[in-house]
MARBA-3410 file (N, C-alpha, C, O; in Angstrom, 1 decimal):
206
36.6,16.7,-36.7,35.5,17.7,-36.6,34.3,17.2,-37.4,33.3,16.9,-36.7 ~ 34.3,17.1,-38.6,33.2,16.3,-39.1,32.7,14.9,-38.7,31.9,14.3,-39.3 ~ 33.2,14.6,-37.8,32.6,13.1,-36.9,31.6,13.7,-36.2,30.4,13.3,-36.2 ~ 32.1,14.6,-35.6,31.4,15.4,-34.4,30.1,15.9,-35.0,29.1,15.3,-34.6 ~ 30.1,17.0,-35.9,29.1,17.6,-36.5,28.2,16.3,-37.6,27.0,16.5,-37.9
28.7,15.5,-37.8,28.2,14.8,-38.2,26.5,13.9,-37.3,25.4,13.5,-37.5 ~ 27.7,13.8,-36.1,26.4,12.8,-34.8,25.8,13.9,-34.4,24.7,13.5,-34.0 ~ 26.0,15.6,-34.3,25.1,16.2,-34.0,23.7,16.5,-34.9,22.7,17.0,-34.4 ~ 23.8,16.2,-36.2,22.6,16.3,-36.8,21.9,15.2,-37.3,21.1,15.2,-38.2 ~ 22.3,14.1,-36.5,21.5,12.3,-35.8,20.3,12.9,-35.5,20.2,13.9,-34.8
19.1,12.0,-36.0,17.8,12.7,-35.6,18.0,11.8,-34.0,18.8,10.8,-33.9 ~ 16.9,12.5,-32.6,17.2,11.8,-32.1,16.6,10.3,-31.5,15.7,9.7,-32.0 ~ 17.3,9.9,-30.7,17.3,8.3,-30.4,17.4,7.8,-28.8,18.4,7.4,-28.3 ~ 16.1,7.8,-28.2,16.3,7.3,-26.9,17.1,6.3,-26.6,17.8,6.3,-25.5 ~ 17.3,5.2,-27.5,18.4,4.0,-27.3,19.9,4.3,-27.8,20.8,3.5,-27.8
20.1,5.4,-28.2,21.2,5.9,-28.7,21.2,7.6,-28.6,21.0,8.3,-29.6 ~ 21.4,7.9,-27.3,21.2,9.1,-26.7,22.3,10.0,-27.0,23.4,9.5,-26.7 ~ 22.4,11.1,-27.5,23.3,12.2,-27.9,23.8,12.6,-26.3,22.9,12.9,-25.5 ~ 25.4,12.5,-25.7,25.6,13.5,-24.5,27.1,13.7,-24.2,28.1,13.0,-24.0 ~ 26.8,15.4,-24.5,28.4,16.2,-24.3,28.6,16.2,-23.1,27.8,16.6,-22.2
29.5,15.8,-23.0,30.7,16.1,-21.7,31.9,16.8,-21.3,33.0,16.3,-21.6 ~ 31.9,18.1,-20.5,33.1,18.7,-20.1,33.5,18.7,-19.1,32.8,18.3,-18.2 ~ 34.8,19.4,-18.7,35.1,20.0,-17.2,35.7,21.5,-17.1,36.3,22.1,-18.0 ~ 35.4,22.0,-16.1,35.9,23.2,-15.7,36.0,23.0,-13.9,35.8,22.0,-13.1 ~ 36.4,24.3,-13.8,36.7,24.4,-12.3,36.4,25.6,-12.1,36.3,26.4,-13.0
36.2,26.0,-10.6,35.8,27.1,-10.0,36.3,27.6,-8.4,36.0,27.0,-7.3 ~ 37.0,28.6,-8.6,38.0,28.7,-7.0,37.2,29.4,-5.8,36.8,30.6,-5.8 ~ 36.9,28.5,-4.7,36.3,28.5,-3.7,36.7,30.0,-3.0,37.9,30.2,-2.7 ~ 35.8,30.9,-2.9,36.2,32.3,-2.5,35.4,32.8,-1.0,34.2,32.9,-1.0 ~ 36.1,33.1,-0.1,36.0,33.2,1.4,35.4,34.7,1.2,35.4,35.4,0.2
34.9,35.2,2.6,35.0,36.5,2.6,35.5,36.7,4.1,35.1,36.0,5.1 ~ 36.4,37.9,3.9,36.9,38.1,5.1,36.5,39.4,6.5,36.9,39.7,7.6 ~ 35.4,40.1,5.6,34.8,40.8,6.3,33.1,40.5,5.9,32.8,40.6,4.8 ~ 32.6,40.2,6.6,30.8,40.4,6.5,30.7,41.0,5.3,31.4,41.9,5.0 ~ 29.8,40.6,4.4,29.2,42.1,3.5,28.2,42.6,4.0,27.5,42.0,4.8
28.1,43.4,3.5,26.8,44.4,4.0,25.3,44.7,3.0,25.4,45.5,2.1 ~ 24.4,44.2,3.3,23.4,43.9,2.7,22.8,45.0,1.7,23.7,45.9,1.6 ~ 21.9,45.2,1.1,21.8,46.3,0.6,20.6,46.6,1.5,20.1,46.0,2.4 ~ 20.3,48.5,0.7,19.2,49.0,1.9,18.7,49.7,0.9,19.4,49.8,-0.1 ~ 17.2,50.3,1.0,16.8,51.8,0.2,17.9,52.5,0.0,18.5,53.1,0.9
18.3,52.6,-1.3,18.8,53.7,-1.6,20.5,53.3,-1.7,21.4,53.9,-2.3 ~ 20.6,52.2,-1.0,22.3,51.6,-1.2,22.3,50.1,-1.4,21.5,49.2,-1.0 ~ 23.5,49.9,-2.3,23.6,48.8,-2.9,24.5,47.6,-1.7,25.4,47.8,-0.8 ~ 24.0,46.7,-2.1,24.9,45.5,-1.2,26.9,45.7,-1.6,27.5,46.0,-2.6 ~ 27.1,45.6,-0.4,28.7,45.7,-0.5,29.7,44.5,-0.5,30.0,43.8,0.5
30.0,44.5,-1.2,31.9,43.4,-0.5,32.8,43.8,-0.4,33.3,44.6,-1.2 ~ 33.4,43.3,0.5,35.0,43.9,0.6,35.9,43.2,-0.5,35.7,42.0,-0.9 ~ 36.9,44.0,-0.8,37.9,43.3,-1.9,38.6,42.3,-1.5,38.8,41.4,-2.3 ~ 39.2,42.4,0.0,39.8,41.7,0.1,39.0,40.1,0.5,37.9,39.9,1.2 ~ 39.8,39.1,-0.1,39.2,38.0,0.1,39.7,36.5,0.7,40.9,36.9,0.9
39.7,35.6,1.0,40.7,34.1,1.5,39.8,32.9,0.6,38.7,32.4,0.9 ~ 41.0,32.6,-0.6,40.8,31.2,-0.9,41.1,30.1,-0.5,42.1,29.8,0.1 ~ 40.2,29.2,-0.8,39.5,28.1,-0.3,39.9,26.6,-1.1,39.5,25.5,-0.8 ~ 40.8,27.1,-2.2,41.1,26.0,-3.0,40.1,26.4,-4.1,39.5,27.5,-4.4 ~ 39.9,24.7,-4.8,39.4,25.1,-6.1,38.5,23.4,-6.1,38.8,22.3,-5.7
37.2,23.9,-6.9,36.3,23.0,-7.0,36.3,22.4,-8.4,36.2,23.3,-9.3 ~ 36.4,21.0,-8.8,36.5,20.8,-9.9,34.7,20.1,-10.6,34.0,19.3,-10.0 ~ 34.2,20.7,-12.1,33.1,20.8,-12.1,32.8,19.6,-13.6,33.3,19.6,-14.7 ~ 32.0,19.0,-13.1,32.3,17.7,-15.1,30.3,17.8,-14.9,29.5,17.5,-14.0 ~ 30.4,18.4,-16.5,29.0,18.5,-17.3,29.0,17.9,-18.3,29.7,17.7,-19.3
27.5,17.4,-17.7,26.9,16.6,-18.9,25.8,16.7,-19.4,24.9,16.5,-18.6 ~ 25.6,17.1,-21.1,24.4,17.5,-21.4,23.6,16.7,-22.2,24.4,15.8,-22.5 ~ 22.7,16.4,-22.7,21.6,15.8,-23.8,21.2,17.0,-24.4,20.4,17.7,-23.8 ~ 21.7,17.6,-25.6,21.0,19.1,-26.0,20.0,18.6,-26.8,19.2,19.3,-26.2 ~ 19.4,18.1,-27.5,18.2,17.2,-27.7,17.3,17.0,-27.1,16.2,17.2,-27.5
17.5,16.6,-25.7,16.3,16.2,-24.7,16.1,17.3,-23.5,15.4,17.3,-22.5 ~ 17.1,18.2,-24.2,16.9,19.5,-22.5,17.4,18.8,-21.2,16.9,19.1,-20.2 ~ 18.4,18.0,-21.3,18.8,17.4,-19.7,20.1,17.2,-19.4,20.8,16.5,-20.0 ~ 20.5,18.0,-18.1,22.0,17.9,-18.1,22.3,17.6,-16.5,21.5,18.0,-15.6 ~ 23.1,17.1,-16.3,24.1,16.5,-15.3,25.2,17.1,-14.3,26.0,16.2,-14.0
25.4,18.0,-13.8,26.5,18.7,-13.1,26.8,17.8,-11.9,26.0,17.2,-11.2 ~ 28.0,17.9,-11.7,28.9,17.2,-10.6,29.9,18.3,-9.9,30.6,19.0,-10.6 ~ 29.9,18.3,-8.7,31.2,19.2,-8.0,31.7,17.9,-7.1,31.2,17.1,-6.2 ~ 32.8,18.0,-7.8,34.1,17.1,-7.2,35.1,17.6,-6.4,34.8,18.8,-6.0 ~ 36.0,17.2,-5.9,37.5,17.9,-5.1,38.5,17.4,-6.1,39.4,18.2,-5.9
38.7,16.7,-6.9,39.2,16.6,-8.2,38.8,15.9,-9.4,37.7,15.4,-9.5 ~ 39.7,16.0,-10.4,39.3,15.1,-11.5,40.3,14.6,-12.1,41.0,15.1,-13.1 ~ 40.7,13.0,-11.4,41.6,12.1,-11.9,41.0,10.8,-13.1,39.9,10.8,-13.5 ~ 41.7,10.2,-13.3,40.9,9.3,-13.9,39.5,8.6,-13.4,38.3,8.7,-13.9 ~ 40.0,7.9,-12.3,38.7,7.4,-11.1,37.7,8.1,-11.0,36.6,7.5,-11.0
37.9,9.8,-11.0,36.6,10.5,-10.9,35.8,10.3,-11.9,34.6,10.0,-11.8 ~ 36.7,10.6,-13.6,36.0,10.4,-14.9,35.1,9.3,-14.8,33.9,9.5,-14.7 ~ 35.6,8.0,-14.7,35.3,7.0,-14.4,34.2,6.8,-13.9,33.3,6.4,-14.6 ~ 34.2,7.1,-12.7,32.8,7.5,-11.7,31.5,8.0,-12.2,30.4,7.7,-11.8 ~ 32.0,9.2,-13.3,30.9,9.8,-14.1,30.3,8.9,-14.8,29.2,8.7,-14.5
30.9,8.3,-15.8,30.5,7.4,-16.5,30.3,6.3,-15.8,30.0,5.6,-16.7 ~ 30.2,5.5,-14.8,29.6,4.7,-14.5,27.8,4.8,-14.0,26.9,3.9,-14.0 ~ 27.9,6.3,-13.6,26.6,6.5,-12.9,25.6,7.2,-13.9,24.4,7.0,-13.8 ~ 26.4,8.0,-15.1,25.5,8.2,-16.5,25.0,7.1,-16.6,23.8,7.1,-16.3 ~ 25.5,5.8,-17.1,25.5,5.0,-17.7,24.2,4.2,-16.6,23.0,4.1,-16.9
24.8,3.8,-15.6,23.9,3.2,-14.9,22.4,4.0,-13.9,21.6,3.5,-13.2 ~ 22.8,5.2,-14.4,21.5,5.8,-13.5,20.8,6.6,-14.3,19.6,6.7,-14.3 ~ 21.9,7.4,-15.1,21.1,8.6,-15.6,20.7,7.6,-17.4,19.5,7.6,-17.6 ~ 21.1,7.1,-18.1,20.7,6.3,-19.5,20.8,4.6,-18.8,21.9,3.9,-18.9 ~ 19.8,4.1,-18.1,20.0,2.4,-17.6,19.2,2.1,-19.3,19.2,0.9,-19.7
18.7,2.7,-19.8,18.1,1.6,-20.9,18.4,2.1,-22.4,17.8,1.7,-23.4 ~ 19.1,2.7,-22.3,20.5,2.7,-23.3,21.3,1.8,-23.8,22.0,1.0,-23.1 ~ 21.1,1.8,-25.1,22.1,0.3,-25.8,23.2,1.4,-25.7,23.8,1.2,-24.7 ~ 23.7,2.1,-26.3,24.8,3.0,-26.3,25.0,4.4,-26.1,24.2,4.9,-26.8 ~ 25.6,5.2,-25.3,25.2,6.3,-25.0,26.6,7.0,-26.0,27.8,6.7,-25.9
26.1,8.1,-27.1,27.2,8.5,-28.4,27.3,9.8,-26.9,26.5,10.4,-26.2 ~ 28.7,9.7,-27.0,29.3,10.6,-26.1,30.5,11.5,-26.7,31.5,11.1,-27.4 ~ 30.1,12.9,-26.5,31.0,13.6,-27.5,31.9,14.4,-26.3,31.2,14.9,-25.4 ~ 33.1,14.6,-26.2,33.9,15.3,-25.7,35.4,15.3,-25.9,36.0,14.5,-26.6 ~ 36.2,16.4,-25.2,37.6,16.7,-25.7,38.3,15.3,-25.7,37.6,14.3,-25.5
39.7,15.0,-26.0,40.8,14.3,-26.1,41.6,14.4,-24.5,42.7,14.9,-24.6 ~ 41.4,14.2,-23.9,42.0,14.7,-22.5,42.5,13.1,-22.3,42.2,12.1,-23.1 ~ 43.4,13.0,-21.1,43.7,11.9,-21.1,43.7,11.1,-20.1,44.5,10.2,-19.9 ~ 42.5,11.8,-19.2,42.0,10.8,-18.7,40.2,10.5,-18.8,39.4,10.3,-17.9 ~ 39.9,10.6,-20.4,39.1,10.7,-21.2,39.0,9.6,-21.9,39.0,9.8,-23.1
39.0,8.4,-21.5,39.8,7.0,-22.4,39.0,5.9,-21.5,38.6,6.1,-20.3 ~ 38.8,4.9,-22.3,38.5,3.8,-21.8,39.3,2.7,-21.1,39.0,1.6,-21.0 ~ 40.5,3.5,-20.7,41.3,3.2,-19.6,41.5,3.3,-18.7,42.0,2.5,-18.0 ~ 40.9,4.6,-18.3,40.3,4.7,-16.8,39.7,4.2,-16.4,39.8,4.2,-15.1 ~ 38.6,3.4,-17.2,37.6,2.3,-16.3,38.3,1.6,-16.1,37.7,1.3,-15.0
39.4,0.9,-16.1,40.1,-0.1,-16.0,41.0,0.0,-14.9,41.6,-1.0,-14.4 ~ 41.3,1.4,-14.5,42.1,2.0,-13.4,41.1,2.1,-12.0,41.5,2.0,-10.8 ~ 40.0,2.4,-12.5,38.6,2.5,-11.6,37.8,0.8,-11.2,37.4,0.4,-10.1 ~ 37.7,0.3,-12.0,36.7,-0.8,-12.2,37.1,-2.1,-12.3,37.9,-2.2,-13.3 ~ 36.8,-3.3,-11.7,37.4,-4.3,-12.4,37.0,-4.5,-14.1,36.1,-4.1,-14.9
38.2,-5.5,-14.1,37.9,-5.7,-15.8,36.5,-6.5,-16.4,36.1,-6.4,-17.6 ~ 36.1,-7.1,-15.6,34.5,-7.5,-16.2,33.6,-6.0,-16.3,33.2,-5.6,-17.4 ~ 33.5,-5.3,-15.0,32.6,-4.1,-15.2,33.1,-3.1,-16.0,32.4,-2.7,-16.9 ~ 34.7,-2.5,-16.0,35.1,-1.7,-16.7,34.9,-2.9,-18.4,34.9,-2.1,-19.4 ~ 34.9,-3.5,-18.7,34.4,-3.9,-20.1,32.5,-3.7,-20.6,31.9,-3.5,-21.7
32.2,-3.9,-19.2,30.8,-3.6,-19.5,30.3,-2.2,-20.0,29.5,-2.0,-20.9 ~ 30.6,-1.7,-19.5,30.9,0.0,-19.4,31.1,0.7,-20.5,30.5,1.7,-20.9 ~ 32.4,0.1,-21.3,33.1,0.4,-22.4,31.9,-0.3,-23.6,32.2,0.0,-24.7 ~ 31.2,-0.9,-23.6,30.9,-1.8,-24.6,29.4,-0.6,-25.1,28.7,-0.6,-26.2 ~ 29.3,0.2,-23.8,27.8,0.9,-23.8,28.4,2.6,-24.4,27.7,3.5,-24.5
29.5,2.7,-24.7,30.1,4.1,-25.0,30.2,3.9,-26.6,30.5,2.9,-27.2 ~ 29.7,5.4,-27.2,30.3,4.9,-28.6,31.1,6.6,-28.6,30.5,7.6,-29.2 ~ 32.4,6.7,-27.9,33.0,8.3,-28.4,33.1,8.7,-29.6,33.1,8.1,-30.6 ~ 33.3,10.3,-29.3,33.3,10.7,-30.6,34.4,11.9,-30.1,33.7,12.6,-29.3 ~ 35.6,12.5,-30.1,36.7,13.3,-29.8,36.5,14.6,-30.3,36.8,14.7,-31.5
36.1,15.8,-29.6,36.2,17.2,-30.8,38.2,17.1,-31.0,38.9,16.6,-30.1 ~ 38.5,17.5,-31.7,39.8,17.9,-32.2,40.4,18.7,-31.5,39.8,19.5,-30.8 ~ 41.3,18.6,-31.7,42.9,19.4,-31.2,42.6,21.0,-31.5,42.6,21.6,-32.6 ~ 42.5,21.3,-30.1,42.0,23.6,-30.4,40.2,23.3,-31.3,39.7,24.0,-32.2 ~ 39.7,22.4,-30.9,38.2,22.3,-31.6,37.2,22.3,-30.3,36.1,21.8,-30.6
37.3,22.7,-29.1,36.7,22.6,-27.7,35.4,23.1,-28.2,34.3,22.6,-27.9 ~ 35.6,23.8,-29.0,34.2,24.7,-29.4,33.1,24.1,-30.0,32.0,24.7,-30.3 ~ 33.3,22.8,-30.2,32.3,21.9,-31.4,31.5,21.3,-30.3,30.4,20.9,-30.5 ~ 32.4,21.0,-28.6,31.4,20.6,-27.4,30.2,21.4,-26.7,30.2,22.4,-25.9 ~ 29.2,20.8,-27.3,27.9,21.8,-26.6,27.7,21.7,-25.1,26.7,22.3,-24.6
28.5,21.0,-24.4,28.8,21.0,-22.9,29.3,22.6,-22.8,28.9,23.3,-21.8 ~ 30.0,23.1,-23.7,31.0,24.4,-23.1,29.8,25.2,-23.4,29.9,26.3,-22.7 ~ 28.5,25.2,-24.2,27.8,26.0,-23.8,26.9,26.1,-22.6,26.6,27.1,-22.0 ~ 26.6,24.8,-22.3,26.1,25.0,-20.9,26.8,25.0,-19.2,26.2,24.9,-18.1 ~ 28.5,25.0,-19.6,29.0,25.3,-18.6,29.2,27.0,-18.5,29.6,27.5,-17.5
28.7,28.1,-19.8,28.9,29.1,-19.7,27.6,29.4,-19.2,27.8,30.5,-18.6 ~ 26.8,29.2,-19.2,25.2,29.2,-19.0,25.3,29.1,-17.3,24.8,29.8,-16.5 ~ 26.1,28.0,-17.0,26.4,27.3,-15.5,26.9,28.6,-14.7,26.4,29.1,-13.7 ~ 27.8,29.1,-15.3,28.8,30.0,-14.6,28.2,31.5,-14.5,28.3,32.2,-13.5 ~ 27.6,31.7,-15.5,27.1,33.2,-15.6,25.9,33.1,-14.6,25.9,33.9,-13.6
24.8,32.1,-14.8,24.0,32.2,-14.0,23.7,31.7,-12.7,22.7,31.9,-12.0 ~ 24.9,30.8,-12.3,24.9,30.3,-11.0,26.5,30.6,-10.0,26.6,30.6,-8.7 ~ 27.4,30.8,-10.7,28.7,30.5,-10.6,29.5,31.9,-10.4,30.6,32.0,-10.0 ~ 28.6,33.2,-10.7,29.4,34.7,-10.5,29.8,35.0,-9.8,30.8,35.7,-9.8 ~ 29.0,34.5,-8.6,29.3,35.3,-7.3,30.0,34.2,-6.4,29.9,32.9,-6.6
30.8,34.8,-5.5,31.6,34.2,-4.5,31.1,33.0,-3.7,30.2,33.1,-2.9 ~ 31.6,32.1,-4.1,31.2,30.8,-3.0,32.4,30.2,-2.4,33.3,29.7,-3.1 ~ 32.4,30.2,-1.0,33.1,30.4,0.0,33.3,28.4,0.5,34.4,28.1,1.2 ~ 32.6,27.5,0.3,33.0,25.8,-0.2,32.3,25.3,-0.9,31.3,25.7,-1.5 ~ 32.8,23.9,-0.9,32.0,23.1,-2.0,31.0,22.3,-1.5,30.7,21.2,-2.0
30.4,22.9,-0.3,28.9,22.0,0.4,28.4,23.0,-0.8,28.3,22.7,-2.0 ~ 28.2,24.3,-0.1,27.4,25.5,-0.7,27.2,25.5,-2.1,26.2,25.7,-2.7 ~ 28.8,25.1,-2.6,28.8,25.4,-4.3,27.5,23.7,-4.7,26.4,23.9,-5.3 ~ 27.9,22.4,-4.1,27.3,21.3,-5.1,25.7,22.2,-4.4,25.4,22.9,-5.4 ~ 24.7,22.5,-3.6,23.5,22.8,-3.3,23.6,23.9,-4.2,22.7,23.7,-5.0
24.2,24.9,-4.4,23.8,25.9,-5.9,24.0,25.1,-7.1,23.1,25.4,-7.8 ~ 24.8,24.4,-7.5,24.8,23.4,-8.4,23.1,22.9,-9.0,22.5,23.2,-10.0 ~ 23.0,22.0,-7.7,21.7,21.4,-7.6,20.4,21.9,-7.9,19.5,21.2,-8.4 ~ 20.3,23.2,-7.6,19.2,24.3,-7.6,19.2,24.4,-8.9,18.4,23.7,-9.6 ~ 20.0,25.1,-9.4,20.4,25.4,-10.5,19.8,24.4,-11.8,19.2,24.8,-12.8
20.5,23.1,-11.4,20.7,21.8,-12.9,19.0,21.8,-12.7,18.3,21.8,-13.7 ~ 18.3,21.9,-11.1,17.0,20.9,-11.3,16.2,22.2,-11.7,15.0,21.9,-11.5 ~ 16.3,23.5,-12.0,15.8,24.4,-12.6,15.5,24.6,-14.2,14.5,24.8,-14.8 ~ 17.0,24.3,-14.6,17.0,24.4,-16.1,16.9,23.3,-16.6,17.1,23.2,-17.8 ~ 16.6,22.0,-15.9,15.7,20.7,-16.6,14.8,21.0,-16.5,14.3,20.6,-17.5
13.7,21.6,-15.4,12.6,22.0,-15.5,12.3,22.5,-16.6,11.3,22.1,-17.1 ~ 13.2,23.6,-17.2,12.9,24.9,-18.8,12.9,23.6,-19.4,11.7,23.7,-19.9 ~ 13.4,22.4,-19.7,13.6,21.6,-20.7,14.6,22.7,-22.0,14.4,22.9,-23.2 ~ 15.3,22.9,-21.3,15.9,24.0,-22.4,17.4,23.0,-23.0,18.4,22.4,-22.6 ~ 16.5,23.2,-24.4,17.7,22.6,-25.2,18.8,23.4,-26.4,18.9,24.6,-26.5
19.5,22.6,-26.9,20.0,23.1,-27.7,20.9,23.0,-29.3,21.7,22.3,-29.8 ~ 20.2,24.2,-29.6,19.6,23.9,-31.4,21.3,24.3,-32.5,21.5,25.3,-33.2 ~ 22.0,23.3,-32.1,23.0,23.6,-32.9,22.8,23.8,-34.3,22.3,22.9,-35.0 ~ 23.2,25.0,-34.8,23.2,25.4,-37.0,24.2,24.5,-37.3,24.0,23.7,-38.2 ~ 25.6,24.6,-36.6,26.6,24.7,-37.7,27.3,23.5,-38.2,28.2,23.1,-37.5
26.8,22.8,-39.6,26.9,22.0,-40.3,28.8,21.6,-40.7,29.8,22.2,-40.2 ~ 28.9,20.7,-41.5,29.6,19.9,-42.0,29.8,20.8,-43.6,30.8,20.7,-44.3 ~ 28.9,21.5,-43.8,28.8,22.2,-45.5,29.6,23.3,-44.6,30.9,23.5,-44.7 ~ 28.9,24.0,-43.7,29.6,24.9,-43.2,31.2,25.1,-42.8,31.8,26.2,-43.0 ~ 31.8,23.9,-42.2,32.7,23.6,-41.8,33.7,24.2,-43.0,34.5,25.1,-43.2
33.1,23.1,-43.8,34.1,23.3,-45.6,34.2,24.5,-46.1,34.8,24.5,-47.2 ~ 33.7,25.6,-45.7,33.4,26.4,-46.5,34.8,27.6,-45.7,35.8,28.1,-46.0 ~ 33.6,27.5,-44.0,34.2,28.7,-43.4,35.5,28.3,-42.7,36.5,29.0,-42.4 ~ 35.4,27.1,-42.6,37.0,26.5,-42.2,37.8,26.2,-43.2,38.8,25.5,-42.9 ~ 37.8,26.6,-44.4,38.6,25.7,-45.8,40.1,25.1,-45.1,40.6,24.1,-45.1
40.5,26.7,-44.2,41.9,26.5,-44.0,42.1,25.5,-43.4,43.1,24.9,-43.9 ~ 41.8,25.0,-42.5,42.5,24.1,-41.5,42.2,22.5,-42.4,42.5,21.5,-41.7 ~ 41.8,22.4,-43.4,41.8,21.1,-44.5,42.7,21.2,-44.9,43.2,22.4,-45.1 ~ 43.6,19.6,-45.1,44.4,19.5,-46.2,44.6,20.4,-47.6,43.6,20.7,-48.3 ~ 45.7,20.7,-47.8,45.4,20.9,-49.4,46.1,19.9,-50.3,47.2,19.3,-50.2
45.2,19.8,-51.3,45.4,18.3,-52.4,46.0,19.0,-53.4,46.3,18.5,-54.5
END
């Protein structure tokens, strides 16, 4: 935990870029009757009943520092896909990055073994050489500032029913190239002093 909170109050560093990474998903929801639009005086309708569509898998990536974030809709998230993320951060979204400090869960296909399952071993070494992780802890999801802008994702793009995953990555898209526009970033408080104080419990006791 204190690794974590530690790189987040790193002043920042274009050649050593601060970027949280999560995943969530979101179940593709059909409608089986038309809705009905709204009018003077009446509100738009849906029917309850509904047909799913499966489930869209979603991996965010933020800079809360520089206001810039990354969304992906996938059809899954295996190693390869992780993989994939990180190759195109690395090479598209930070190309002039000596190291990109990458903060996210323990998952286990979260490892620098997946490039290796994805990539040959000259590129998956190249790859690895530009990562410097840093793991929130075990029940610590909360220390990833990705999970704040996948709630930000969901509330304001993600509420309402979307019926596949053309539709969902184009609301995606709207969406990411909107709130990089705001440059909206994000001003994490909660310290390392803090940790010690209001977490005492979950420290060792000596």
């Amino acid at each position: 935990m204190e690794d974590v909170l530690a790189v987040y109050h790193l002043p920042y560093d274009p050649k050593h870029p601060l970027v949280c990474m999560d995943e969530s998903c979101k179940q593709m929801i059909g409608e089986v009757r038309a809705p009905v639009p709204c009018a003077p005086g009446r509100p738009a309708r849906v029917d309850d009943e509904y047909v799913r569509n499966g489930v869209a898998e979603i991996f965010m990536e933020v800079e809360p520092l520089a206001g810039k974030r990354h969304v992906a809709v996938t059809e899954q998230r295996t190693r390869k896909d992780w993989a994939r993320q990180i190759k195109e951060m690395l090479d598209e979204r930070y190309p002039d990055a000596e190291k990109v400090r990458l903060v996210m869960d323990n998952l286990n296909t979260h490892s620098t073994a997946s490039l290796y399952e994805a990539f040959a071993p000259k590129e998956a070494r190249r790859l690895a050489e530009r990562l410097e992780i840093h793991y929130t802890p075990k029940h610590g999801s909360w220390l990833n500032m990705a999970e704040i802008e996948l709630s930000v994702l969901k509330g304001q793009c993600l509420a309402e029913r979307i019926a596949d995953i053309e539709t969902m990555r184009a609301e995606v898209v709207a969406w990411e190239h909107d709130r990089n526009n705001q440059g909206a970033t994000i001003d994490w408080q909660f310290t390392t002093r803090d940790a010690r104080i209001k977490l005492k419990r979950l420290y060792p006791k000596i």
